[in-house]
MARTORVO-463739 format. One record per residue (C-alpha): x, y, z; residue in one letter. Coordinates in steps of 0.05 Angstrom, whole numbers, plus 5000, padded with zeros to 4 digits. Last residue first. Layout:
! MARTORVO-463739
XYZA;...
END
This chain:
! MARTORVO-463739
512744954700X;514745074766X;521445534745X;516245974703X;512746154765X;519446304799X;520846824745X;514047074753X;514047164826X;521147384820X;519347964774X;513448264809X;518548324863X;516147954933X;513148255001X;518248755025X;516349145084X;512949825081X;516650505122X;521550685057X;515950605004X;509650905045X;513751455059X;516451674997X;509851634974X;506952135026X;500551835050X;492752035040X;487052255081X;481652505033X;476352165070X;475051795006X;482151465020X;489251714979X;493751364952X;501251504925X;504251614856X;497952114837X;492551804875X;492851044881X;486050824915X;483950694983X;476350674994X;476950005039X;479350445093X;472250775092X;468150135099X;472949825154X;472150455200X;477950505240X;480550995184X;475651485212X;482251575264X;486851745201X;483852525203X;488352635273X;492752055293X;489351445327X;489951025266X;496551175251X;500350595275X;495250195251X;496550345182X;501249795159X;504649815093X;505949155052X;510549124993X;510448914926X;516149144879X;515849204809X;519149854804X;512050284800X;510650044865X;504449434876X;503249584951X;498649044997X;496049555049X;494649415127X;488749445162X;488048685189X;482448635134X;488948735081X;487949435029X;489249294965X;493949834934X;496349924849X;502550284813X;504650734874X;511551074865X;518550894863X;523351294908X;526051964882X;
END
């Protein structure tokens, strides 16, 4: 089982910033799937601003949401929770 959803911001350029449960922060982009079935009324900036972790994943007002397995294996690395601290420290 891959780590699940701890927190999501969703980016202006429709992607999502991803906070998993493992520390890790990733970024997921929707665009992809904006022309795919219920993700189309994801166009509208207002609705894909709704996203909110929904039981280990998210899930929009809509009711669209994303396997969690998925959003973890298909986002790219941003930076550990971990590191950002650790390198925080290191500055000091």
């Amino acid at each position: 089982m891959h780590p699940r959803v701890a927190s999501v911001k969703p980016e202006q350029d429709f992607t999502l910033l991803i906070h998993f449960t493992n520390g890790e922060v990733k970024r997921f982009d929707v665009k992809p799937y904006l022309e795919t079935g219920i993700f189309k009324e994801l166009k509208d900036e207002a609705l894909f601003g709704s996203v909110k972790p929904f039981l280990g994943s998210i899930q929009w007002s809509n009711g669209s949401d994303i396997c969690p397995d998925m959003l973890y294996l298909e986002s790219v690395g941003v930076l550990r929770l971990r590191e950002r601290t650790t390198a925080s420290k290191i500055k000091e």
